[in-house]
N, CA, C and O of each residue as an XYZ file, in Angstrom:
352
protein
N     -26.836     -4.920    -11.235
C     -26.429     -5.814    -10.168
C     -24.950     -6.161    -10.341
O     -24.396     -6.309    -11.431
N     -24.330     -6.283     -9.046
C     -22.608     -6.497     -9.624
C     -23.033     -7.580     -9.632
O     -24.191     -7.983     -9.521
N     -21.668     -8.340     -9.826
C     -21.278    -10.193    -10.336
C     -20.989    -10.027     -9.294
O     -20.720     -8.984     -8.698
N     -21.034    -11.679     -8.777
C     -20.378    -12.501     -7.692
C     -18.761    -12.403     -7.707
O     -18.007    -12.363     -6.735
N     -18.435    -12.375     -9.126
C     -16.979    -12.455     -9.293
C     -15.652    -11.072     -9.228
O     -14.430    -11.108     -9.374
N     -16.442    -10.162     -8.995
C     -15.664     -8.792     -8.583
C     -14.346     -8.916     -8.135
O     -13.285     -8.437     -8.534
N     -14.742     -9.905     -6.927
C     -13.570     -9.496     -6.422
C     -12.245    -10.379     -6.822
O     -11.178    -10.175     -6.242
N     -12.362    -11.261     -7.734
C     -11.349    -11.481     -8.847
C     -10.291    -10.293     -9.837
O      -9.119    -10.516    -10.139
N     -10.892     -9.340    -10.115
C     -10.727     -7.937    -10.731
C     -10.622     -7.075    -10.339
O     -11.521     -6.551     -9.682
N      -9.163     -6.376    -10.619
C      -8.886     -4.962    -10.097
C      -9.403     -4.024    -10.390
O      -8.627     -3.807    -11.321
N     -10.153     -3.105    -10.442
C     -11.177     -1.850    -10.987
C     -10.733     -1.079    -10.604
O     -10.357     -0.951     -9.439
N     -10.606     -0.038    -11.813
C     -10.074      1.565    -11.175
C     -10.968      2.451    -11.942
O     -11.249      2.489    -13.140
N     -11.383      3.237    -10.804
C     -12.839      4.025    -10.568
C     -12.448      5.375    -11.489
O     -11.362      5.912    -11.273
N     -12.981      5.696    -12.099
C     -13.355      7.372    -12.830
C     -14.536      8.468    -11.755
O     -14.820      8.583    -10.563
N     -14.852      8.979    -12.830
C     -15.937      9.857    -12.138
C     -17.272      9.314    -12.639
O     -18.183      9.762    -11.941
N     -17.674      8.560    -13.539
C     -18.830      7.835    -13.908
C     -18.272      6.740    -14.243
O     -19.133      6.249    -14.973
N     -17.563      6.138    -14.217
C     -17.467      4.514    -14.295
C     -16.103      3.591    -14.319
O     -14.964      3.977    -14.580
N     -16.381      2.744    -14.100
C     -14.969      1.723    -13.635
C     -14.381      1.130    -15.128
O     -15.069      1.062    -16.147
N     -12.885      0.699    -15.014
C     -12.113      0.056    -16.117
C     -11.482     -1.143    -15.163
O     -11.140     -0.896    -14.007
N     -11.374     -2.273    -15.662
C     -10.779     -3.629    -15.246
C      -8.927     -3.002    -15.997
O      -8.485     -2.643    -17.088
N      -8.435     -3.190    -14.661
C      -6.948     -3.300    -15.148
C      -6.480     -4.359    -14.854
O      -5.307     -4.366    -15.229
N      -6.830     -5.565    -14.235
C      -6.553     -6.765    -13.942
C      -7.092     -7.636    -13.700
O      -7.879     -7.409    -12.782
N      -7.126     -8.934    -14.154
C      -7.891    -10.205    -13.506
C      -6.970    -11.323    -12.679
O      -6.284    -12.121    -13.318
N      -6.987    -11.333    -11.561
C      -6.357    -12.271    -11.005
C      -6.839    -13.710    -10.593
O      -6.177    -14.657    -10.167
N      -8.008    -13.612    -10.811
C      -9.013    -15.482    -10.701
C      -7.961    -16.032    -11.762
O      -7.085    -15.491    -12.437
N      -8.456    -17.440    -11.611
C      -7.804    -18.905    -11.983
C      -9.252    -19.653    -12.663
O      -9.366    -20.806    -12.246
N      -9.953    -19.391    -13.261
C     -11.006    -19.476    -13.412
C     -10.908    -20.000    -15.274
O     -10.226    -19.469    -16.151
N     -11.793    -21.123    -15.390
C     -11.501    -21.005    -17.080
C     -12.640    -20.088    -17.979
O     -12.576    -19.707    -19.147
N     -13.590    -19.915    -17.060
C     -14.383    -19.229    -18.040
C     -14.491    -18.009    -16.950
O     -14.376    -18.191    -15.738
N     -14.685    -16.982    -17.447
C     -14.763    -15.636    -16.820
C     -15.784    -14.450    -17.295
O     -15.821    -14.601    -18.517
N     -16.366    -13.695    -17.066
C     -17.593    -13.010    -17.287
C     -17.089    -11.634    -16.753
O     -17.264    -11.394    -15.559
N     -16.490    -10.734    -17.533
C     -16.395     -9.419    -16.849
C     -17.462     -8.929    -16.511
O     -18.426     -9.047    -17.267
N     -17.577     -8.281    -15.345
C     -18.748     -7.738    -14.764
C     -19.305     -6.426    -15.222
O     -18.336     -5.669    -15.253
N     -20.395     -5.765    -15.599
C     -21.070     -5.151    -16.170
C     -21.091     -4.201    -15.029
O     -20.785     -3.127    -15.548
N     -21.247     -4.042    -14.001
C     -21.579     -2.887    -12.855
C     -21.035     -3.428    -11.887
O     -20.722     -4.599    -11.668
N     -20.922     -2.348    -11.217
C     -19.847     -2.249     -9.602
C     -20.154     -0.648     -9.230
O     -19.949      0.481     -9.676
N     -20.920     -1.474     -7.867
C     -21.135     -0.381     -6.832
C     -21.857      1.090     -7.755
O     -21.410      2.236     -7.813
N     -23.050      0.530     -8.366
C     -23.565      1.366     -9.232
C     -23.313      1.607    -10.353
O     -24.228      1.441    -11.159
N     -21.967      2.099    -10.864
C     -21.175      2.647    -12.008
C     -21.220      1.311    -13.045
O     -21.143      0.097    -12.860
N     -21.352      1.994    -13.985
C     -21.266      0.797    -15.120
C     -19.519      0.439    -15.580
O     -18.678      1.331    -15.462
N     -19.085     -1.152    -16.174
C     -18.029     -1.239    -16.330
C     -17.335     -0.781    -17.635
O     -17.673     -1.429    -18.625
N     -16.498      0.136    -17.821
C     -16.422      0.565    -19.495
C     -15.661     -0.234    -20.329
O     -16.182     -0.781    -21.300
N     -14.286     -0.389    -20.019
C     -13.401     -0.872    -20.336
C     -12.619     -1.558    -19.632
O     -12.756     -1.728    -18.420
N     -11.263     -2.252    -20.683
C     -10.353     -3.431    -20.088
C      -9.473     -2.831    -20.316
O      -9.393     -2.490    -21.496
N      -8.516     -2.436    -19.518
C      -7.323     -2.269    -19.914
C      -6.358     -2.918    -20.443
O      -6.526     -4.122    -20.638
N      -4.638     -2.063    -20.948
C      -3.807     -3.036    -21.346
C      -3.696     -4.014    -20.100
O      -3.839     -3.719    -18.914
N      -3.338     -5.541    -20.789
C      -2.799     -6.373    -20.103
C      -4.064     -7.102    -18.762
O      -3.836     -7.514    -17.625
N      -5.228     -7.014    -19.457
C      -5.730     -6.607    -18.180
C      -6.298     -8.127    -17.934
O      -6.559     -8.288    -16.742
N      -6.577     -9.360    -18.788
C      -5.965    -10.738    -18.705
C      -4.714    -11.271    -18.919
O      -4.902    -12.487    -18.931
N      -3.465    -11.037    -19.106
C      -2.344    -11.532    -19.719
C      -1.855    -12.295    -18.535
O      -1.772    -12.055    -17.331
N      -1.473    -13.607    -19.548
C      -1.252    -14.524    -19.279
C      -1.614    -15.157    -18.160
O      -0.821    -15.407    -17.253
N      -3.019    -15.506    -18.147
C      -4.129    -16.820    -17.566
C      -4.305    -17.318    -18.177
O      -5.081    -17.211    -19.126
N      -3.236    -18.531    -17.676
C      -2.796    -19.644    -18.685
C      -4.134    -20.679    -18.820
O      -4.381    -21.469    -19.731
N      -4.959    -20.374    -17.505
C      -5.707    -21.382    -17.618
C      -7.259    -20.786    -18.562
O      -7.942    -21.495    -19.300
N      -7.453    -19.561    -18.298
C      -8.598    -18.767    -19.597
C      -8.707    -19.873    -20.633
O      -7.936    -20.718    -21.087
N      -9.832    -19.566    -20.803
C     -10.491    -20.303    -22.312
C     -11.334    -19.708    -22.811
O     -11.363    -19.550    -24.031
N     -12.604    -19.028    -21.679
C     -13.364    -18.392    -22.388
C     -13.271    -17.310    -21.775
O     -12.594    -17.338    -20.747
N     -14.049    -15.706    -22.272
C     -14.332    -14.353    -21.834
C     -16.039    -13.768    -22.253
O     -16.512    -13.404    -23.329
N     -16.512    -13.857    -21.173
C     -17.951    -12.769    -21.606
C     -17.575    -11.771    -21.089
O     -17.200    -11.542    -19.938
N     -17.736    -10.784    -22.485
C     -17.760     -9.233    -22.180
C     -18.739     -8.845    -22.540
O     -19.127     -8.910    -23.706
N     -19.613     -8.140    -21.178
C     -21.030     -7.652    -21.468
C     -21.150     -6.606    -22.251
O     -20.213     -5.918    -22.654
N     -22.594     -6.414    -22.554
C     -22.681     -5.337    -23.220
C     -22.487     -3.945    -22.730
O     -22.926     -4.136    -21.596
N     -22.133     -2.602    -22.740
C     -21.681     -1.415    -22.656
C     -20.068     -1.255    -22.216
O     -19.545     -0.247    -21.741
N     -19.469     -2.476    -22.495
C     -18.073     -2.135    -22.320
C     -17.431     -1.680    -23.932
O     -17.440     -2.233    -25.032
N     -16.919     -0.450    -23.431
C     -16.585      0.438    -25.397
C     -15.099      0.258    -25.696
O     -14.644      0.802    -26.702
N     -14.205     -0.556    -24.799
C     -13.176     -0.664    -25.499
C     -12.123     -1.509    -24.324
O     -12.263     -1.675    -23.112
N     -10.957     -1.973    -25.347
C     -10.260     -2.624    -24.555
C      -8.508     -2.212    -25.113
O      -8.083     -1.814    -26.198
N      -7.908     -2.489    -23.968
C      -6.562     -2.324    -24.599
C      -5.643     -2.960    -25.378
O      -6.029     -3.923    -26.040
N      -4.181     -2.517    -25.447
C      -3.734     -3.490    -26.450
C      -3.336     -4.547    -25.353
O      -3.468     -4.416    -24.136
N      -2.778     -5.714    -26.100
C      -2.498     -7.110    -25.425
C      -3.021     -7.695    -24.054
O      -2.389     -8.313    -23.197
N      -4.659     -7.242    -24.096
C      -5.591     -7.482    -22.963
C      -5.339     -8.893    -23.082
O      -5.649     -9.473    -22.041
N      -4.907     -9.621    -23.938
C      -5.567    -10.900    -23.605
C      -3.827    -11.473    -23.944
O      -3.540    -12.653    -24.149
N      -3.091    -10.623    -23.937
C      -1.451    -11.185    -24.097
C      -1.395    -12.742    -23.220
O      -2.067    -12.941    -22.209
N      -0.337    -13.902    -23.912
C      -0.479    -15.195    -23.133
C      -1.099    -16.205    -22.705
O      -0.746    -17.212    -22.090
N      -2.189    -15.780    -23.146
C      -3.643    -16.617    -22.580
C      -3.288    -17.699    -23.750
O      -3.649    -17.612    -24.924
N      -2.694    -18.483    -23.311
C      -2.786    -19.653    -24.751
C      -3.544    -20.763    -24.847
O      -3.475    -21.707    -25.633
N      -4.592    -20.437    -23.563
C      -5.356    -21.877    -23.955
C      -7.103    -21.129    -24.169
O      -8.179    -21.723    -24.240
N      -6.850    -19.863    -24.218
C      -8.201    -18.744    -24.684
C      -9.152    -19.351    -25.979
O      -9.189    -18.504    -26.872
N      -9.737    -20.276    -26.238
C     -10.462    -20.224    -27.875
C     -11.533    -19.502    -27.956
O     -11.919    -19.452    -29.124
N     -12.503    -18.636    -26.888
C     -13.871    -17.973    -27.370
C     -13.611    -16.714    -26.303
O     -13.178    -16.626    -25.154
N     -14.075    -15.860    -27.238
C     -13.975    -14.264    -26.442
C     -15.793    -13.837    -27.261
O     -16.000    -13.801    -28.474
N     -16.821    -13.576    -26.185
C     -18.223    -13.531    -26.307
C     -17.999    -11.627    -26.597
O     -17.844    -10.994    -25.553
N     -17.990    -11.013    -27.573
C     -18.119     -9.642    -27.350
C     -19.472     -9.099    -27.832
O     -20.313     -9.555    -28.608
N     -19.404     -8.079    -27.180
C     -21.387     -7.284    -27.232
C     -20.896     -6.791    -28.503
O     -19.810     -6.913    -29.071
N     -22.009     -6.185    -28.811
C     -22.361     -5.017    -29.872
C     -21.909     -3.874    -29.534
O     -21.627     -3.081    -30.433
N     -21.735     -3.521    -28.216
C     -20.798     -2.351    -28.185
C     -20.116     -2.303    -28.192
O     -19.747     -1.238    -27.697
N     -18.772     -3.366    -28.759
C     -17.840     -3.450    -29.371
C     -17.273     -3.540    -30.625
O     -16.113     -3.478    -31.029
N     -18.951     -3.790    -31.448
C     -19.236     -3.950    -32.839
C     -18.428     -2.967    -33.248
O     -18.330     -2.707    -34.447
């Protein structure tokens, strides 16, 4: 099922599944979305929260396998990032 919150997040589509290259919500707690339009979500790209000043928290569901560097660059008021096991 997608999230309500999609359309906060820029997604750029592959051939089996989507990567978040951006979050533009204002939101303090945020939940990357796990599926969109079928395809499961894999990854975050670089930069792909930087600097949402207002972030505090991040759920990243489970089957997302990786994220980039300084995904979370600026976020200075960020204290909890929820990561799955498939990030273990």
């Amino acid at each position: 099922m997608d999230n309500d919150n999609v359309f906060d997040f820029e997604l750029n589509e592959t051939e089996n599944c989507w990567t978040v290259s951006q979050y533009n919500g204002g939101d303090e707690e945020v939940t990357v979305p796990a599926f969109h339009k079928g395809k499961p979500v894999k990854a975050l790209e670089t930069h792909a929260f930087a600097f949402r000043k207002r972030l505090k928290h991040v759920i990243i569901p489970e089957g997302i396998i990786s994220f980039g560097e300084y995904a979370f660059q600026g976020c200075t008021k960020l204290t909890d990032i929820k990561i799955p096991e498939s990030l273990a």
